[in-house]
N, C-alpha and C positions, 0 to 999 in steps of 0.2 A: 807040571811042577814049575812054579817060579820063585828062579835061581834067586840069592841075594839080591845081586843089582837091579834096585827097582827101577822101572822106566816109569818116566812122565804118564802115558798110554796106559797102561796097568792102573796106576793112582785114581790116572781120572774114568777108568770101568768104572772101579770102588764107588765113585763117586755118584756115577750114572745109576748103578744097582741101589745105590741109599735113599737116592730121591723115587727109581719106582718101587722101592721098599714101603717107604710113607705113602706114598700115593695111593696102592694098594690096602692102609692100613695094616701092616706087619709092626709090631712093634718091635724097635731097636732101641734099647738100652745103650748100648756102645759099640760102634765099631772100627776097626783098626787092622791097619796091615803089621803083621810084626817077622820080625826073624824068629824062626825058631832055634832057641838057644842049644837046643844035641841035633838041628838038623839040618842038612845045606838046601832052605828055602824059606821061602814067605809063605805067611798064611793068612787071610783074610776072615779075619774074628768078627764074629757076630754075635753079641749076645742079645737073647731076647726071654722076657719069661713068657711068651707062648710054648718055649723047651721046656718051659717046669709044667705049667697046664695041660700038653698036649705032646709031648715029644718034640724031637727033633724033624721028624719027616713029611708035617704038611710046610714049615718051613723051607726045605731042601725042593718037596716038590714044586711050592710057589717059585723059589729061585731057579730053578731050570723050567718049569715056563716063561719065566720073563726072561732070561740072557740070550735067546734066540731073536727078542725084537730090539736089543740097544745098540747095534751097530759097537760093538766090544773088540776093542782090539788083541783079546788073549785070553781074560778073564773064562774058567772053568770050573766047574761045579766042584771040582776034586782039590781048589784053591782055597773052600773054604769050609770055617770051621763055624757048627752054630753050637751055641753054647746057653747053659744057665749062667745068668749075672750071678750067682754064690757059689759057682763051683768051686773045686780047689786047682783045676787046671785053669779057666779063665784068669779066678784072682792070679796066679804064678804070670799068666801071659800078660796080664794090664799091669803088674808089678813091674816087671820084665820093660814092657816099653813106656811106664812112667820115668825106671829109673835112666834112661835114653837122655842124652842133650838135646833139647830144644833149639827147633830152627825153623824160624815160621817160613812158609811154601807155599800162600795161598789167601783167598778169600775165604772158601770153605773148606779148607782143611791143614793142617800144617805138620809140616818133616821132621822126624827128629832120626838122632842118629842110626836106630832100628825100627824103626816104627811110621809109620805114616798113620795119625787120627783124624775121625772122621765123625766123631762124637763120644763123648766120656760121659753122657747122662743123656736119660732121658726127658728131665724138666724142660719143660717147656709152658711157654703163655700162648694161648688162641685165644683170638677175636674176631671178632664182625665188623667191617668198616662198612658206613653209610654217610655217604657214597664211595662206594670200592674205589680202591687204590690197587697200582701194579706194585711188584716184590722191588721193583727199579724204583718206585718211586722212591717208595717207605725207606729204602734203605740208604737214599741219597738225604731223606728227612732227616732221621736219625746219624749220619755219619756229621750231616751240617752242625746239627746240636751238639753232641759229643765232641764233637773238633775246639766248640768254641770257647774262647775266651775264659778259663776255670774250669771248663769242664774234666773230666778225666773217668769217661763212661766206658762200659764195657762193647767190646764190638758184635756185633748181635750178624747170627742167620735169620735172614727171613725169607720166609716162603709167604707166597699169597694166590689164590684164586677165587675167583668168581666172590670176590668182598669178602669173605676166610683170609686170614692170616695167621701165621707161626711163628712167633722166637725162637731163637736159642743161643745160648752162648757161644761166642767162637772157640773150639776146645782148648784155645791158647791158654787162655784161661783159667784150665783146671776143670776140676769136677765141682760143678754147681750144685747146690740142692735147693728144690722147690720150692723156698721159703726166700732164697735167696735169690731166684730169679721172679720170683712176686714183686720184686723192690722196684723192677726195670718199671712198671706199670703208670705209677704218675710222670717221670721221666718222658717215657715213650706217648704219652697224651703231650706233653708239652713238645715236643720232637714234632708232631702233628699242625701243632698252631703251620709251620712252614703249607702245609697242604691242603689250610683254609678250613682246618678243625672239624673233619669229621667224625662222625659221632663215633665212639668204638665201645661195643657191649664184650664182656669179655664171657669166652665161654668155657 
């Protein structure tokens, strides 16, 4: 069981589990550490509609095959909760740590006063870069651009391998929709000019 006081170590499990959650292709909708509001502990929300399509249990058992190889400092299967995005308990729980004080904690995720997020949407942009770029680069392009001079862009995750790359919104942000993180797309080619304009097909 873990108590209220979330430790640093715990946050950054969450963190470890979301990246080989992607990795593996699980889709996550959103997820978030929160308090539970009748119970003295945290809980590590997950929502994915693989729960609507297939249940909750090839979920559960992907995540206890993978928390044995992250090197976890606490994080256990019984921390977490997987959910459908439309339930009436999820909506209660992201209600719950929406309506939290905001206090950003993070590159990839930020604190608030119950809650720790670690994604509020699924939207996302993928592309192909030619010639590949690392996730260090892209994101030192894009912070250069957004920094400057007028700008007032939004702060993006990126992930990238093997010339694949991924957006997303930093959840500071809020909850994005798809239509809305489309917009990033001539921005983030211009962001590129810095990395000698490689080509990017979006997929």
């Amino acid at each position: 069981m873990v108590k209220k006081s979330m430790v640093i170590e715990l946050i950054e499990d969450g963190a470890k589990l979301l990246r080989e959650l992607d990795r593996n292709g699980y889709p996550v909708e959103a997820m978030f550490w929160v308090d539970e509001p009748d119970d003295d502990r945290s809980r590590l929300v997950i929502a994915s509609p693989d729960v609507i399509s297939q249940s909750s249990m090839p979920g559960y058992q992907l995540i206890q095959k993978l928390l044995p190889a992250l090197d976890l400092s606490g994080l256990e299967l019984s921390d977490i909760y997987l959910a459908e995005p439309d339930s009436k308990r999820f909506q209660a729980l992201l209600a719950f740590a929406n309506n939290s004080n905001r206090i950003n904690a993070g590159p990839t995720w930020f604190r608030k006063a119950d809650a720790v997020v670690y994604r509020w949407s699924s939207a996302a942009l993928r592309g192909q870069l030619n010639p590949p770029k690392s996730a260090d680069e892209l994101t030192a392009a894009w912070d250069t651009y957004r920094n400057s001079p007028g700008m007032n862009s939004l702060t993006l995750l990126i992930d990238a391998n093997e010339g694949e790359f991924t957006l997303r919104v930093h959840p500071k942000h809020g909850i994005r929709t798809q239509a809305e993180i489309d917009q990033i797309k001539v921005p983030f080619k211009s962001a590129l000019v810095r990395l000698g304009k490689p080509d990017v097909t979006w997929l």
